[in-house]
N, C-alpha and C positions, 0 to 999 in steps of 0.2 A: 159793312160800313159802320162809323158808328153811330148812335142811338141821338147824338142831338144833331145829324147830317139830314139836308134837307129828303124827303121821300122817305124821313124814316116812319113818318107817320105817328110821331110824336111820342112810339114806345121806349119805354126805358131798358135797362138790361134787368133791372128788377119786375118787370111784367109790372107795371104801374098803370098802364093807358097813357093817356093823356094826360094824367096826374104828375107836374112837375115838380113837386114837396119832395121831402126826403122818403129814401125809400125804406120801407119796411122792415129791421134787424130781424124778427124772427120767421116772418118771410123768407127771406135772403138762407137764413141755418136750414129751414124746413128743406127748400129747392137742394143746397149741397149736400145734405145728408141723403137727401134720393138719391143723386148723381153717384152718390158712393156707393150706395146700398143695393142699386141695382134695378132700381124702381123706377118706372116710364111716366114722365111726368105730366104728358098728352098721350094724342091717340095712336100715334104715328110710332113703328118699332127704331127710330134710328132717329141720329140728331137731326137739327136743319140741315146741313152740311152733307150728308149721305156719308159719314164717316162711320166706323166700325162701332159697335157697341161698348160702354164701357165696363162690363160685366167679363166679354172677352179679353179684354187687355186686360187685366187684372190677373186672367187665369193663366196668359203667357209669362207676366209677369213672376207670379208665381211659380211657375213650371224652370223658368231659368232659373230661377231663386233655389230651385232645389234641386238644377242638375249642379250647380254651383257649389254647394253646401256636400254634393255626393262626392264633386270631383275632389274635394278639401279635405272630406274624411276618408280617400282613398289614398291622396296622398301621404296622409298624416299614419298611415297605416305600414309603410314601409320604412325600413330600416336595415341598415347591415351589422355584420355582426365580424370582428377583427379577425384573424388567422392565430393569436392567441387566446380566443374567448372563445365562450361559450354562453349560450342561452338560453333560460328559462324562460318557460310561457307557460304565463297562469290565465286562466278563460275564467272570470267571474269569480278569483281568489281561489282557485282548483288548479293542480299541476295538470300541465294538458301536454306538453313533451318538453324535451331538451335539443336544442341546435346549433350543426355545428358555423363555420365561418362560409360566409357568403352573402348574398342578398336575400331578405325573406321579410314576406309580407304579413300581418295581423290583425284583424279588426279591432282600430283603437276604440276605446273608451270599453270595449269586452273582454279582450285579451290584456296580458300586461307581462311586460318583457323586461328581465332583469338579467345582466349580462357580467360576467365571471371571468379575471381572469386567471386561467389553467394554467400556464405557466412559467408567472412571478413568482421568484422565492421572495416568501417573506423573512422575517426573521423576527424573534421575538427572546429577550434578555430577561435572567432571574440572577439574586442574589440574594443572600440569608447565611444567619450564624445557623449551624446544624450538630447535632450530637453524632458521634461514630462508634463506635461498636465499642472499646476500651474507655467509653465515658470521659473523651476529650470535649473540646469546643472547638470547628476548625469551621473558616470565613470561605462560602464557594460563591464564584461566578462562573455564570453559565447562558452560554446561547441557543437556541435551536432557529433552526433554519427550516422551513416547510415551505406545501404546495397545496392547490387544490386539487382535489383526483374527481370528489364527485361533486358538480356541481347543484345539483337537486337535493343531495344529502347538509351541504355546506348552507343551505340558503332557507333548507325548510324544514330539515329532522330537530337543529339546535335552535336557539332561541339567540346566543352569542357563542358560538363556533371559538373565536380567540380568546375569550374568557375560560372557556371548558379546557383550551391547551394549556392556556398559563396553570389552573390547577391540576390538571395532570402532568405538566413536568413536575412543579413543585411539591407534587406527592410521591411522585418516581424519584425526585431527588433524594430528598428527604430517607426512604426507604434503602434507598442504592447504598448512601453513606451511614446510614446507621446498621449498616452488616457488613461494615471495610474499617479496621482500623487505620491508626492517624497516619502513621509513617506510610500505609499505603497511597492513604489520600494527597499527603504532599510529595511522593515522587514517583513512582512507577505504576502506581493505580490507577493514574487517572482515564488512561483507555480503557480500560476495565468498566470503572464506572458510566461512563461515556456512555460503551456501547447498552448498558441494562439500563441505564434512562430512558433511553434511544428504543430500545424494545419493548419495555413496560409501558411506557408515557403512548406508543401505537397503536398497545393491547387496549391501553384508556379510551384512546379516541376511538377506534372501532367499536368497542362496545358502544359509546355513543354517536356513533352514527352521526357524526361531525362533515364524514366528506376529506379529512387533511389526511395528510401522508409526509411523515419527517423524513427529510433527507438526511441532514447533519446535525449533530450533538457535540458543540465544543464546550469540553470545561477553561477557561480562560483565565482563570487564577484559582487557586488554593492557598490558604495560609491560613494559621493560626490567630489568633486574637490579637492585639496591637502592643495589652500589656504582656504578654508572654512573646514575644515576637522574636528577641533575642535569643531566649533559651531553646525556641526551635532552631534559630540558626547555626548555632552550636551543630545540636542533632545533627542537621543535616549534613553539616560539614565532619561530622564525623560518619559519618552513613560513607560519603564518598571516598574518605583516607579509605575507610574500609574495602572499600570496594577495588580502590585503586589498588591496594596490596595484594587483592584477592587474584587481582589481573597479572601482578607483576610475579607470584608465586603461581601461577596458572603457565605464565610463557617460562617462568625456568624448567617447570614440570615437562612441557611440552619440547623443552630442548633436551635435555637430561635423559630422559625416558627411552627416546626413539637411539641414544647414541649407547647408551645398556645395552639395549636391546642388541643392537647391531654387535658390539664386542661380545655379546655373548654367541650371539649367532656364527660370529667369524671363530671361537673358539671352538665351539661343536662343528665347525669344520675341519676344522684342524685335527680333532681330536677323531672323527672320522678319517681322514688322511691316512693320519699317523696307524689307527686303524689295521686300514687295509693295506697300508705299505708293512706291517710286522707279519698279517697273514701271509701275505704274497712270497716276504723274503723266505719267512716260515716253508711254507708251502713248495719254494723254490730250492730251499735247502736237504729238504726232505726226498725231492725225486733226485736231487746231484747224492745224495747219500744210496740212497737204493742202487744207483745207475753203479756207484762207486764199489757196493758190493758185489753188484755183478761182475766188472771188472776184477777185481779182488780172486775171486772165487777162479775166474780164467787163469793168473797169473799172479799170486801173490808177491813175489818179491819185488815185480818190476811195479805194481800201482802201491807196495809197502814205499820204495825207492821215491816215487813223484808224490807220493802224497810229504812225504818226509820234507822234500826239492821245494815244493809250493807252498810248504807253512814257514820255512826258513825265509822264503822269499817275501813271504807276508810281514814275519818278525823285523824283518832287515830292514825293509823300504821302512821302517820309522824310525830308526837310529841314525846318525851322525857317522856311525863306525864307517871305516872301510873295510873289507876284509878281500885277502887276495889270497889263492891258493896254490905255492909253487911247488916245486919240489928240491927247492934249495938256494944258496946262494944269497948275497947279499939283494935287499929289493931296495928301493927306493920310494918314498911313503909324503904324500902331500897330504897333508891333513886343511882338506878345505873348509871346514865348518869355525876350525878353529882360525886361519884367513878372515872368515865371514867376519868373526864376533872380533876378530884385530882392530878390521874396517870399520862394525859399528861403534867400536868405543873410543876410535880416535875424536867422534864426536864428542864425546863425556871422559873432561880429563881425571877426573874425578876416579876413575876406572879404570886407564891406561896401566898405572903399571902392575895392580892386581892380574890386570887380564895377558900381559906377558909372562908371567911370573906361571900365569896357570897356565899358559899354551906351552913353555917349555917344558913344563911337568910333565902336561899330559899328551905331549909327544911319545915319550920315553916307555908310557905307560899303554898308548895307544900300538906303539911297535910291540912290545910284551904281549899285548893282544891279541895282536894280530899272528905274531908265531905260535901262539898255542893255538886261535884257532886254525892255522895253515896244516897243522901236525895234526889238528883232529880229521881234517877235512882228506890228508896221503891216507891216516889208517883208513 
C-alpha cells in the first residue's frame, strides 16, 4: 500500500516514523548502496515481500551476461575460407598452420586469419631505356603475369612480396638484354630473352623465399630511342629484303636441286641399260660364233655358203637396190624407191624436175646393176 494510505501507520518509505518532514538524502544513498552491495538492512534474510535475495539476481544476472558474451565470441570465431583461397592462422603473431576451402573455426581475439588468393594471375608491368651487349640504347616493355604457390611464404618470409618481383624482373631484364645485341632484341630475340627473364627473375624469388611462381614473361614492344627511330627503321627493313631473297634463292634451290638430281639419276640408268644390253649382245654373239665353228668344222662349204647368204641379206635389206637373179632374157625392173621420191616431190615443186631428170638416169644405171650383179650371182 502506500506510505501515506490509512493503516500505514504513518511510515514513510524512507524509515522516517512518524516524522512527516522531508526525508533524509543521505539516508535514502546509505539504504541503496546496501540494497546493492548485498548487505541485510534488518534482521530478517529476505525482503518484506518473501522475494528472492538481491545478491542472487545479480549472480543470474551475471551468469547470462556471460553465457551471452561466450556465445558472441564463439560466433565471431567462425569463418569460411573460398575454394580459391587459402589460410593463414597466426595464434598470438606465430604461424600455427595453413587451410585449405571450407568452413573452419578459431578463437578470435588469439588466433588471426589472413586469407590468400592461390589462383588469381596477377600481372605486373616494367619499362626502361637499357644497354645491349654492342653498346646500343634500345626502349623494352614488359609484362609478367604470376601466382601465389606458397601462401605462408608470400605472407611471412618477405616484408613486400611485389616490391622484391618488380626488382627482380628488372634485374633479370636488364642482365638478359645486356648479353643480346640490338638487331636481336628488335626482331627474332625477343623469345629468347623472354624465356631468361622468366628463368632468372624465378631463380630471384626463390631464393627469396617470396611464395610467387611466374607463369608468363611477355616482352610487349622493343624499339630503339625516338631520336634514332628512323635509322632503325631503315635496318629493319632492310633485315627483311634480306631475308625475303634468302627465302626466294632458298625455293629456287630447292626446285633446281631435286630435278639434277633426277636427270642425273635417269642417266646412270641409262647408261646401266646401255650397259648390259652391249654385254648381253656381246655375250650372245660370242656363243652364235663358237656354235658357228662348230658347225664350220662339220661341213665347211655349206656354213662358208650361209654365212655368205646372211650377210648379203644383212647388206641388202638397207639399200634401195633391187637385185634379181636370172639366167637370162630380157627382165622387166620397177624401181620403187625411185616411185617413192617421184611422189614425195610432187609436194615441192621446187625439186620436180631435178628428181625426174635423176630417176631416169638412174634407171639406166640401176638396170646396169643389176646385170652385173645377176652374172656374179649364175657364176
Amino acid at each position: 500500500m502506500a506510505w501515506n494510505e490509512p493503516g500505514n501507520n504513518g511510515k514513510d518509505p524512507w524509515g522516517g516514523g512518524g516524522d512527516q518532514g522531508p526525508p533524509d538524502l543521505d539516508e535514502a544513498f546509505r539504504k541503496f548502496k546496501e540494497k546493492f552491495s548485498g548487505k541485510k538492512s534488518g534482521s530478517g534474510g529476505s525482503n518484506g515481500k518473501g522475494g528472492p535475495d538481491l545478491p542472487e539476481m545479480n549472480m543470474a544476472f551475471f551468469g547470462l551476461g556471460v553465457l551471452a558474451l561466450f556465445v558472441i565470441w564463439i560466433g565471431l570465431g567462425v569463418y569460411q575460407v573460398d575454394q580459391q583461397e587459402n589460410a593463414v592462422v597466426l595464434r598470438f603473431g606465430k604461424f600455427q598452420e595453413t587451410v585449405g576451402a571450407g568452413l573452419h573455426w578459431n578463437p578470435p581475439l588469439i588466433d588471426k586469419v589472413h586469407k590468400v588468393n592461390i589462383t588469381k594471375v596477377r600481372s605486373s608491368s616494367h619499362r626502361g631505356l637499357m644497354l645491349t651487349e654492342d653498346d646500343n640504347i634500345v626502349e623494352i616493355a614488359l609484362s609478367v603475369q604470376w601466382t601465389v604457390a606458397d601462401p605462408k611464404a608470400f605472407l611471412l618470409r618477405v616484408r613486400s612480396p611485389e616490391a622484391s618481383l618488380d626488382h627482380a624482373t628488372e634485374s633479370a631484364m636488364r642482365h638478359a638484354v645486356g648479353s643480346t645485341e640490338l638487331h636481336q632484341v628488335l626482331t627474332e630475340g625477343r623469345v629468347a630473352i623472354a624465356i631468361e627473364v622468366q628463368e632468372r627473375t624465378q631463380r630471384y624469388l626463390d631464393a627469396y623465399e617470396t611464395g610467387i611462381i611466374i607463369t608468363t614473361v611477355n616482352i610487349e614492344d622493343a624499339q630503339p630511342p625516338q631520336q634514332v627511330q628512323s635509322a632503325y627503321d631503315d635496318v629493319i627493313r632492310a633485315k627483311e629484303d634480306e631475308q625475303r631473297e634468302k627465302n626466294i634463292a632458298e625455293t629456287y634451290r630447292n626446285g633446281v636441286i631435286p630435278e639434277a638430281r633426277g636427270h642425273a639419276q635417269r642417266q646412270m640408268e641409262e647408261a646401266l641399260a646401255y650397259k648390259e644390253q652391249v654385254i648381253a649382245r656381246a655375250d650372245g654373239d660370242a656363243q652364235r660364233f663358237n656354235k658357228l665353228v662348230t658347225e664350220y668344222k662339220k661341213a665347211p662349204k655349206v656354213t662358208r655358203q650361209r654365212l655368205y647368204l646372211d650377210t648379203m641379206e644383212m647388206v641388202m635389206s638397207n639399200t634401195t637396190k633391187v637385185m634379181i637373179d636370172v639366167d637370162g632374157g630380157n627382165m622387166m625392173y620397177l624401181p620403187l624407191d625411185k616411185l617413192m621420191a617421184t611422189q614425195n616431190a610432187s609436194t615441192n615443186p621446187a625439186v620436180s624436175a631435178h628428181g625426174s631428170n635423176y630417176s631416169s638416169g638412174s634407171s639406166s644405171s640401176s638396170a646396169r646393176t643389176s646385170g652385173r650383179s645377176s652374172t656374179r650371182g649364175t657364176r
